[in-house]
C-alpha positions in Angstrom: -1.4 3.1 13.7 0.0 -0.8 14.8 3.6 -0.2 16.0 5.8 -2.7 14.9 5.6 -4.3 18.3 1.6 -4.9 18.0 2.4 -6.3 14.7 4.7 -8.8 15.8 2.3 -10.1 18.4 -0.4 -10.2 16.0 1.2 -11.9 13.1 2.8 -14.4 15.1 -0.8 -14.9 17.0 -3.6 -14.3 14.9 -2.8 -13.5 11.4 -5.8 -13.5 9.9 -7.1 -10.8 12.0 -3.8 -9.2 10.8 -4.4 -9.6 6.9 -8.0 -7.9 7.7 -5.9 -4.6 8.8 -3.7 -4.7 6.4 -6.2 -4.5 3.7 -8.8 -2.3 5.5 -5.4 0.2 6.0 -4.4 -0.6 2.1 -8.4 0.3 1.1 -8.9 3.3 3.5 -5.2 5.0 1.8 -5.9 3.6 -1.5 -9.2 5.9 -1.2 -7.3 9.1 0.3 -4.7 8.5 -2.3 -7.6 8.7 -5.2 -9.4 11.7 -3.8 -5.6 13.6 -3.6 -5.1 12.9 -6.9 -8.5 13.3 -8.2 -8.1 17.2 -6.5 -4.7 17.6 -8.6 -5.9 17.3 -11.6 -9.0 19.5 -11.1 -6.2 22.0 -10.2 -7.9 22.0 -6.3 -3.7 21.3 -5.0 -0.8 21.7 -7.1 0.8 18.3 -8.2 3.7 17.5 -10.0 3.8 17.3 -14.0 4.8 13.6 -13.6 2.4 12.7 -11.2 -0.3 11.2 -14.0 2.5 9.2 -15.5 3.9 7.7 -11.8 0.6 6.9 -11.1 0.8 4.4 -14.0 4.4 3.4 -13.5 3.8 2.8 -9.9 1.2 0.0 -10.3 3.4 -2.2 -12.7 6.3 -2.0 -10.3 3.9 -2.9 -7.1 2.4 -5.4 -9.1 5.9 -7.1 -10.0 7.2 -7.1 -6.4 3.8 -8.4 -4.9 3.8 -11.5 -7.4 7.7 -12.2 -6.5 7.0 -11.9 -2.6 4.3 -14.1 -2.8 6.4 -16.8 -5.2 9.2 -16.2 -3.0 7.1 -17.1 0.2 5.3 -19.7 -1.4 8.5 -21.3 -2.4 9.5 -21.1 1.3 6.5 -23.4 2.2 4.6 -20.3 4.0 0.9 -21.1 4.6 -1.5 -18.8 2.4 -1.9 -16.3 5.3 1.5 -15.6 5.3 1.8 -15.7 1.2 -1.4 -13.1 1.5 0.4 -10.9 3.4 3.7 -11.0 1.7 2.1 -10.1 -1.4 0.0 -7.5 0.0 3.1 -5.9 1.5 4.2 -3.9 -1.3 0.8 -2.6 -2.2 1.2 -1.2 2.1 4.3 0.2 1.0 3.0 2.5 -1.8 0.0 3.6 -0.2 1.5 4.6 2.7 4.3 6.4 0.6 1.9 8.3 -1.2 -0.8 9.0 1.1 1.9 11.2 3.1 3.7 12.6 -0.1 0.4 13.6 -1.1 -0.9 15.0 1.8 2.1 17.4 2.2 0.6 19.1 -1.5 -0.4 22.7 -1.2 -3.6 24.2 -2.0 -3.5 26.0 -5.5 
């Protein structure tokens, strides 16, 4: 995992090199995130009743705050890396967030 630190240093030096680890970590948790859902509901781990219905809700909220991060840094005058990665930013968020909530699901 990039500490904050590394982050810092690559953003402000290379941020396209950045951008391509922020979507290769966004991809490989979106995929973990799938399977650990895909195993709830074949009854494989124990998931929560609301989990089908959050899994809808979620992407319409991502969705909304991606499109204003990427207005609100394209309003700033941001070059398109930077609008890329402000946009992409939620979507980090989520996946993250439910890559470790989902992980910590027991076996049925």
């Amino acid at each position: 995992m990039i500490t904050p630190a590394a982050a810092k240093v690559l953003t402000s030096r290379n941020l396209p090199l950045y951008l391509w680890l922020q979507i290769g970590r966004i991809a490989l948790e979106s995929q973990m995130v799938i399977a650990m859902r895909m195993a709830g509901m074949m009854g494989i781990v124990t998931q929560s009743p609301g989990e089908p219905f959050r899994m809808v809700a979620e992407k319409q909220a991502a969705a909304s705050e991606s499109l204003y991060a990427a207005i609100q840094a394209a309003s700033r005058g941001h070059s398109g890396d930077r609008v890329l990665s402000a946009a992409l930013r939620p979507y980090g968020r989520r996946t993250r967030a439910n890559s470790r909530r989902l992980a910590r699901a027991k076996s049925a």
